[in-house]
N, C-alpha and C positions, 0 to 999 in steps of 0.2 A: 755494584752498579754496572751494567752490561752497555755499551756503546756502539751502536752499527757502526761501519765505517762507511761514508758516501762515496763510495769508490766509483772508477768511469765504464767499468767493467760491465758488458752485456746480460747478466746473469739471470734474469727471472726471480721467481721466488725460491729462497735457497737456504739454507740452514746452516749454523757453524757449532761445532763441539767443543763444549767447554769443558775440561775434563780437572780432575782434582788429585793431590796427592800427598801425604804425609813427606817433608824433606827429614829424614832420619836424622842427617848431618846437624843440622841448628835445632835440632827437637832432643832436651837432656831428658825429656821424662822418657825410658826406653818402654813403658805400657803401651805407648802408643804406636811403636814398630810393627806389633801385630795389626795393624787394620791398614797399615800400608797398601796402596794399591784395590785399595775394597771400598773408596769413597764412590761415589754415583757423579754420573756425569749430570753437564747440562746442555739439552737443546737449546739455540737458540733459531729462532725463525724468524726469517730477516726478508721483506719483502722490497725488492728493489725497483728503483729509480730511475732506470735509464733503459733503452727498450734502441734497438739498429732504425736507423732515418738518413734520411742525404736531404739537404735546407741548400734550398733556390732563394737568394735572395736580389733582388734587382734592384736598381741604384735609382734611387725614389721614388720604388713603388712601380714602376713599371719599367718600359724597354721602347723608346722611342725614336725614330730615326728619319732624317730627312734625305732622298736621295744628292739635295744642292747641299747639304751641309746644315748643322753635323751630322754628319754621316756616321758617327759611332754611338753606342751605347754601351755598358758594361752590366755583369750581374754576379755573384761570388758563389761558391759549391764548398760545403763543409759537412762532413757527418754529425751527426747528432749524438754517435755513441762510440767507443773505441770497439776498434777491429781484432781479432786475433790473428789475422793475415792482411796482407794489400789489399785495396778497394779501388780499381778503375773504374770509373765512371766517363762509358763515351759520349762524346757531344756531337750531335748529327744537324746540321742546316737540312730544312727539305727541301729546301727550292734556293740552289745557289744561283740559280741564274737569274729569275726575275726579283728574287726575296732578299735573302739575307747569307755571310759570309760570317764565321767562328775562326779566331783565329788558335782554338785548343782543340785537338782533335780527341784527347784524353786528359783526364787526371786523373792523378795514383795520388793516394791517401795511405798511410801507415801508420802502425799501432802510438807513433810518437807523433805523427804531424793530421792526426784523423781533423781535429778542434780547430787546423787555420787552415784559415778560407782561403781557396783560390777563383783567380779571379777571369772571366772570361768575356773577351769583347768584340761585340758585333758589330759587324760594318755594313751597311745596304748597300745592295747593289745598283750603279748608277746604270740602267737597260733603258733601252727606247722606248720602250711600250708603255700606250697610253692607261693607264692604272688606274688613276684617282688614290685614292686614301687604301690602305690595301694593309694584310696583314702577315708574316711569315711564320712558322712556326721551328723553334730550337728543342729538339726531345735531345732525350736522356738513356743510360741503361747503367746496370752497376753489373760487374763480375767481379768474385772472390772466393778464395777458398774458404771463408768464412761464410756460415750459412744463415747468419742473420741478415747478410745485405750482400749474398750473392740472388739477383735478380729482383731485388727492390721495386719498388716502384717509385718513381722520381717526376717530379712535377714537370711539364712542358714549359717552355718560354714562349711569349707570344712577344715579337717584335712587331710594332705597330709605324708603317710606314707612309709618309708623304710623298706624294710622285711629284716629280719636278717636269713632267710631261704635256705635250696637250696638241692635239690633233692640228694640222696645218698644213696651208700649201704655198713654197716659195716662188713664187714669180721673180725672176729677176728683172730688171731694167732692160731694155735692148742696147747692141755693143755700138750700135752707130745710125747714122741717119742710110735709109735705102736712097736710089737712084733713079730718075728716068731711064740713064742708060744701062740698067739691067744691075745696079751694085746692090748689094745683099745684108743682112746685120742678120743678127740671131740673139735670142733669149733661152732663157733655160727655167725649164719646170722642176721641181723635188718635191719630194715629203719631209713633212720636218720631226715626224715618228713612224714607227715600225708599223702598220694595218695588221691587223688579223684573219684580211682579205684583201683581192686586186681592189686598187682603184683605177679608176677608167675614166677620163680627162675628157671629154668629149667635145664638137662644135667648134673647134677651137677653128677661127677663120677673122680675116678682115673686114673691120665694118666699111671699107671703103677699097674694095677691087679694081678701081680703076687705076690705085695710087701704090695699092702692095698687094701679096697674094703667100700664104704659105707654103712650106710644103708638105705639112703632114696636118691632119684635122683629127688626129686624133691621140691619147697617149696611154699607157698603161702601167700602174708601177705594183707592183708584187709586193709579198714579204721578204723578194730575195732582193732588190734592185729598188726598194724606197729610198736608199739614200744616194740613186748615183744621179746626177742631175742629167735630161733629158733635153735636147734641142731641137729648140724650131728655126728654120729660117726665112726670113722674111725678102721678098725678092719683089725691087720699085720693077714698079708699071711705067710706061711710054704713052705720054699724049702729045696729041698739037698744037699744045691748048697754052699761052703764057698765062700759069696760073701762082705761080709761084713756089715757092716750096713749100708744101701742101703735110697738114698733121693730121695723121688719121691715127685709127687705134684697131688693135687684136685680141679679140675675145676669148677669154681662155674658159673655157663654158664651166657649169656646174661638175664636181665633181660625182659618181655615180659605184659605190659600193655596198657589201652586204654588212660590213665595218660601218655600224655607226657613227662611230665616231667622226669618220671621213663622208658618208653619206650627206650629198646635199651641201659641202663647200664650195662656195664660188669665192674660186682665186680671183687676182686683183688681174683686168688688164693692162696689156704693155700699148705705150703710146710709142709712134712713130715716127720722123720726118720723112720726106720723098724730096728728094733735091731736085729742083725743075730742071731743064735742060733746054727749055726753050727761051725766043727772045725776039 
């Protein structure tokens, strides 16, 4: 009875020699010393099992990541077949900045450690940009001196990302009441994400000129300067009028970009007091 052995070994379809032979030594009948060496071999043909692979396996089933947390994912890299050399396999993020970050830039694999998995884990990147639901992708490549699984083909990972983002305009409060006699407050405008264009703040004025007045009507925030907050100030008006300390308000008009996202927001306006002066 002839028995393949299931070995881990690469081999294709392959053949083993079973060869035969009279043992002189434990054989008393000496007739049989002539045909020593003149018994017939046997083929045997042996089709094998195992075939060069690298197995993505991602931790249930997919790869999923919130940029507010949790922020990580994991997924394991194992050969499917043993190696006659090392097998590195590199792991490439394409988009580290808006996407996704690997903390294994390589794994080597060896004729003894081909079968345990290593394991690699993804972090999203937490970026200002307004996203939505978005996806990044983690490729692959194998080098080896072995020519079963030097340049493989290796599955992609698709990390599947939640953005923690969303288009907006901070108005702050104003820092004090303005004056009759010419005293001043100011507020600050920002982005509360990156645009992918200017926005342009426009109209921005008192609905009540007699009581305060700005100084600038207008603002513009870039993709370089969305996050540095921008100021207005507000400068009280003089009448002769005992009218009391008087609350007006400052319009911060619609916003205007080719950024839809930011297209068409109207920040909140700032209220104001004017301190009379009269009596």
């Amino acid at each position: 009875t002839v028995t393949a052995v299931d070995d881990s070994n690469i081999e294709g379809a392959h053949s083993v020699l079973i060869n035969h032979d009279i043992d002189t030594v434990l054989t008393l009948d000496t007739a049989y010393d002539a045909v020593s060496g003149t018994l017939a071999d046997v083929t045997a043909n042996v089709t094998d099992n195992d075939s060069a692979g690298i197995t993505i396996t991602e931790t249930l089933g997919s790869t999923d990541l919130d940029e507010t947390g949790p922020t990580q994912d994991s997924y394991t890299v194992k050969l499917t077949g043993q190696p006659t050399g090392n097998v590195v396999v590199t792991v490439t993020s394409i988009d580290t900045v808006k996407g996704v970050t690997v903390d294994m830039a390589s794994l080597t694999f060896t004729d003894t450690t081909w079968n345990i998995s290593q394991t690699v884990t993804v972090t999203a990147v937490d970026d200002p940009n307004v996203e939505g639901a978005h996806s990044s992708i983690i490729s692959h490549s194998a080098s080896s001196s072995d020519t079963n699984f030097n340049g493989i083909g290796i599955s992609d990972v698709t990390a599947n990302i939640t953005d923690n983002d969303t288009a907006g305009i901070i108005v702050s409060t104003i820092s004090g009441d303005t004056t009759e006699a010419g005293g001043t407050a100011t507020f600050t405008v920002v982005l509360n994400t990156q645009p992918t264009a200017d926005v342009t703040i426009t109209g921005i004025a008192s609905f009540n000129g007699l009581e305060g007045i700005v100084d600038k009507s207008n603002l513009i925030f870039t993709t370089g300067n969305w996050n540095i907050p921008q100021t207005v100030t507000v400068t009280g008006q003089d009448d002769q009028i005992v009218d009391g300390n008087v609350a007006y308000s400052i319009q911060v008009n619609t916003a205007v970009s080719s950024d839809l996202d930011y297209d068409g927001i109207i920040p909140d306006n700032v209220v104001v007091i004017n301190l009379d002066d009269d009596s």
